[in-house]
C-alpha positions in Angstrom: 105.5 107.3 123.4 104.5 105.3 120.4 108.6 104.7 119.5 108.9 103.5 123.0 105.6 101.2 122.2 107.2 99.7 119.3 110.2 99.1 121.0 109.2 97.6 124.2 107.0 95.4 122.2 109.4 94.4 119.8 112.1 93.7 122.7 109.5 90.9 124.4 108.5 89.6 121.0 105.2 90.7 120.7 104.3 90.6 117.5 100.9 92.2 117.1 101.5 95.0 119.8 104.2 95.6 117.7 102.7 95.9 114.4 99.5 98.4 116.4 102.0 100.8 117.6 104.3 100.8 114.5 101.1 101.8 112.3 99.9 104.4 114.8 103.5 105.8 114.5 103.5 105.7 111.0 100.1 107.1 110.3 101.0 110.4 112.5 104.4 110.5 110.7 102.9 111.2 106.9 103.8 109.9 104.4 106.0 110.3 101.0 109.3 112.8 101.7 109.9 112.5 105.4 113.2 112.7 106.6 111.8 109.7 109.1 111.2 107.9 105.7 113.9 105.5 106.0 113.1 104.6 109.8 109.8 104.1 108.7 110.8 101.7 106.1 113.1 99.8 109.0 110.1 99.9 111.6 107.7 98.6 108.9 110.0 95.7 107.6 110.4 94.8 111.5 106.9 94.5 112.2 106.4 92.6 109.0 108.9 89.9 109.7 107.7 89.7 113.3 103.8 89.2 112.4 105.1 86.1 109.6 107.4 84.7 112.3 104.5 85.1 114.9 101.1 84.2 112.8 100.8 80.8 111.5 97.4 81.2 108.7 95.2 79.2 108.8 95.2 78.5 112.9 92.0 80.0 113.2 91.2 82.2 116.2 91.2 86.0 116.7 94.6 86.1 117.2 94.8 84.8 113.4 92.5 87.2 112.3 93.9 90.0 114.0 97.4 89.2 113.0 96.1 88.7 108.9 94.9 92.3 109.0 97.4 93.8 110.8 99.7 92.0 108.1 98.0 93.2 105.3 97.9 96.8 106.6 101.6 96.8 107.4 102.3 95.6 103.5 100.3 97.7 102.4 102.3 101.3 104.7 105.7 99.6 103.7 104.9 99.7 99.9 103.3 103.0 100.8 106.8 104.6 102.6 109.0 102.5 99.1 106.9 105.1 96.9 109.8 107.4 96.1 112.2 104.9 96.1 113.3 102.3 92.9 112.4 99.3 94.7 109.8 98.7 92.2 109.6 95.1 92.2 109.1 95.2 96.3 106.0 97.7 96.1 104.0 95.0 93.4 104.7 92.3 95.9 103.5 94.0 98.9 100.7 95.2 97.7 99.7 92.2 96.0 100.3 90.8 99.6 98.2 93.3 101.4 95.6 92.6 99.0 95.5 89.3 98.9 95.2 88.9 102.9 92.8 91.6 102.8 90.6 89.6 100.7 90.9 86.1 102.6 89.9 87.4 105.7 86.5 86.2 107.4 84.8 88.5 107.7 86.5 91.1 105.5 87.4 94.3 106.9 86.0 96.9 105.0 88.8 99.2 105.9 91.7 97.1 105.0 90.7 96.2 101.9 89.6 99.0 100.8 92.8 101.4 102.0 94.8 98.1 100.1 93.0 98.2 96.8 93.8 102.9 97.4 97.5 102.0 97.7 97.4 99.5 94.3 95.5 102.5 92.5 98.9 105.3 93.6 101.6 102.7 92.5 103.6 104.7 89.9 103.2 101.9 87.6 99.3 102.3 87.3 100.0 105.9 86.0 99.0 104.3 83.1 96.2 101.4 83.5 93.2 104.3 83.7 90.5 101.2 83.5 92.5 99.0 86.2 92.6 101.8 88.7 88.7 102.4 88.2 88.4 98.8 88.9 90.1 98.9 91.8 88.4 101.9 93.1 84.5 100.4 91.7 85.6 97.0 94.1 86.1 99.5 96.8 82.8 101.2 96.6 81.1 97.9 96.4 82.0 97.1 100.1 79.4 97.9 102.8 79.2 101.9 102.9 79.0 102.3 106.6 81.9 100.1 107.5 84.3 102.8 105.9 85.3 106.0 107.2 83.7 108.8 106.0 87.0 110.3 104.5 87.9 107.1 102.8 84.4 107.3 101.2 85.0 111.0 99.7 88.9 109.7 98.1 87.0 107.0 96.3 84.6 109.0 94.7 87.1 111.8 94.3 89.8 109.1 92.7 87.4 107.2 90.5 86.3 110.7 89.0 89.9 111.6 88.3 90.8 108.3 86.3 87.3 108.4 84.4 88.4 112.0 83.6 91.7 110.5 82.9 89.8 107.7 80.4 87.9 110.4 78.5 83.8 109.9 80.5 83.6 112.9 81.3 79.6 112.4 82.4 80.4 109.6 84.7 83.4 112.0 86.3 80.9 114.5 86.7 78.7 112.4 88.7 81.7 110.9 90.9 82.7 114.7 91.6 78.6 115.3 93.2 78.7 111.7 95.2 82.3 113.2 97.2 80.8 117.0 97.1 77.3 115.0 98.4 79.8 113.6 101.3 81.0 116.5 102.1 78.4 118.1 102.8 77.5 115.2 105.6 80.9 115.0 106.9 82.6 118.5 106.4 86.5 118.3 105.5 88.5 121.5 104.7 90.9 119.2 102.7 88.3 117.4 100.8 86.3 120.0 100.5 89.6 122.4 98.5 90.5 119.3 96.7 87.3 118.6 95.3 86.9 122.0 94.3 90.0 122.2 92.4 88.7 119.3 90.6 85.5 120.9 90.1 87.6 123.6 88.2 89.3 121.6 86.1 86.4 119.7 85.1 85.1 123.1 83.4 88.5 123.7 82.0 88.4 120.9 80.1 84.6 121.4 79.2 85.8 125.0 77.6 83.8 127.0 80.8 87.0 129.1 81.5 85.1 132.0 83.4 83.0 129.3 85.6 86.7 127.7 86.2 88.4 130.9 87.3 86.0 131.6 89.9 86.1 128.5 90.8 89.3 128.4 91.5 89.7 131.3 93.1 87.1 129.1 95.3 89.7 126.6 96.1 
């Protein structure tokens, strides 16, 4: 139903039905190895070029705001699907895209921004720009707490543990871990809760607690 969305949409030029059903088919799809990958890539580049022919900035309107962060979100899959691929060069500029549309939009969307300034932190090339990726992450937590979902609120508080852990504070990690475990708790997640726990163990690896980190592990 959602490739027959995309398509009908895309066959009578509308632009921002097109980009809504592409996401929706993309988001159910995964992401990373897919054998769908490269469709994906071909949907998303579609939907792109059809939201730039079809949004003038600057117009005002809904329809300009709407087709701004439906923009930004579609940069910001594409660069997303491009992970395991060399296109390097294309990733930056989409995400620099996604996050620079994100940010111009009045009133910001919480969401978008946020899930743009994620995708900049996973780029391969921030592997190694610990303090940039906590940046990232602290500009996301800044944004108004109940306009993101509560899932999106754990992964911040899980990813800015990991790259303080990865920048040598281990204190401050701690405390990230207990704000996603403190989530959690309000909005139960089996995935969150396993991945935080595994963190958890890891944590007293590195402290030297190897007992505490077997058991738990064996939590996890």
């Amino acid at each position: 139903l959602l490739e027959g969305a995309a398509d009908l949409a895309a066959a009578e030029n509308l632009a921002l039905e097109l980009a809504d059903a592409t996401l929706a088919l993309v988001g159910r799809r995964g992401r990373g190895v897919s054998p769908e990958r490269t469709e994906q890539i071909t949907r998303l580049r579609a939907a792109r070029a059809a939201l730039e022919q079809g949004t003038e900035p600057g117009s005002g309107g809904d329809a300009d705001h709407r087709g701004s962060l439906l923009l930004s979100n579609v940069e910001r899959e594409l660069a997303v699907s491009l992970l395991l691929t060399d296109a390097v060069d294309e990733r930056a500029e989409l995400v620099d895209a996604a996050l620079r549309r994100a940010r111009s939009l009045a009133p910001v969307d919480a969401p978008t921004l946020a899930a743009a300034l994620v995708t900049r932190r996973i780029l391969p090339e921030m592997a190694a720009r610990p303090d940039a990726r906590v940046a990232d992450v602290e500009e996301a937590l800044r944004l108004p707490a109940a306009q993101l979902p509560p899932d999106l609120r754990i992964a911040l508080h899980c990813y800015r543990q990991e790259d303080l852990l990865q920048r040598g504070d281990q204190t401050e990690a701690a405390a990230a871990l207990d704000r996603a475990f403190d989530l959690v708790e309000r909005y139960p997640d089996p995935y969150w809760r396993w991945a935080l726990t595994a963190w958890r163990a890891l944590g007293l690896v590195i402290a030297g607690d190897l007992d505490r980190a077997e058991a738990t592990a064996h939590e996890a």
